[in-house]
N, C-alpha and C positions, 0 to 999 in steps of 0.2 A: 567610141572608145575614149578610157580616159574619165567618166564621166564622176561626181561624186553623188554620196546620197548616204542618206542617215537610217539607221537598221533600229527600229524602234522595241526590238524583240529582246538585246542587249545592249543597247544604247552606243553600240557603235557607229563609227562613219566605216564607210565603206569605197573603193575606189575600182572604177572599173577595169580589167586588163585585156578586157575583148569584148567584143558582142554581147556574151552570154555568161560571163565568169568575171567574176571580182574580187577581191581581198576587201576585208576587216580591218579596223584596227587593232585587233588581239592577231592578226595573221590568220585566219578562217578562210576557206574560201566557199565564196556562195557562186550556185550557180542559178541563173535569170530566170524565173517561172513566170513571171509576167510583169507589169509595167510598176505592180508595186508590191509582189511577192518576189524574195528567195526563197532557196533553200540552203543550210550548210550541208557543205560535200560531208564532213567529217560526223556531225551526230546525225545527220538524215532531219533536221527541226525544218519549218516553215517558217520564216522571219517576215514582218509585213516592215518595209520599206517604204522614207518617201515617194522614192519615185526613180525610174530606171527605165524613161523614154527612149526612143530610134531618135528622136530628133534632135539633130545638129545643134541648134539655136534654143539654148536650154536656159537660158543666163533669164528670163521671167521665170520660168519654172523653180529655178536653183531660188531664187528670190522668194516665190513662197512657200516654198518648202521651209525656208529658214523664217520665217515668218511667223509659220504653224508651230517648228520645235521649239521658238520662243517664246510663242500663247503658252506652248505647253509647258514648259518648265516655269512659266511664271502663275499657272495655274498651280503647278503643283506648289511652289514657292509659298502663296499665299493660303494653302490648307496648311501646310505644314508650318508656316510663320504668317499668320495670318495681320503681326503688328506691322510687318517689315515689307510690303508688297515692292516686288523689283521694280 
């Protein structure tokens, strides 16, 4: 519980409030379909997720997760400004 993770569906973060159920940052609440899908309760969508492990000791995980969102946004970065690479 507690846990964070980045919702790649609408580019929110997300934060866990149980096992199986989380909040957004727009205030959504997703609930756990597996280790790197939700769902939102409210439109019924499929969101693919970093990541939304059982396990305790998550702090290597959380690491490259934030890792991967920033390959990715500097991927995106450099198509869309290709002079200006972050």
């Amino acid at each position: 519980m507690g846990k964070n993770f980045f919702d790649y569906e609408d580019g929110d973060f997300a934060y866990s409030i149980s096992d199986n159920m989380a909040i957004d940052s727009d205030g959504d609440l997703l609930i756990r379909m597996g280790d790197n899908m939700a769902m939102d309760m409210d439109s019924g969508e499929l969101h693919i997720i970093s990541g939304w492990s059982n396990d305790e000791d998550d702090a290597f995980c959380l690491a490259v997760n934030y890792i991967l969102i920033y390959d990715f946004y500097s991927s995106i970065a450099n198509v869309i400004h290709p002079s200006n690479p972050l």
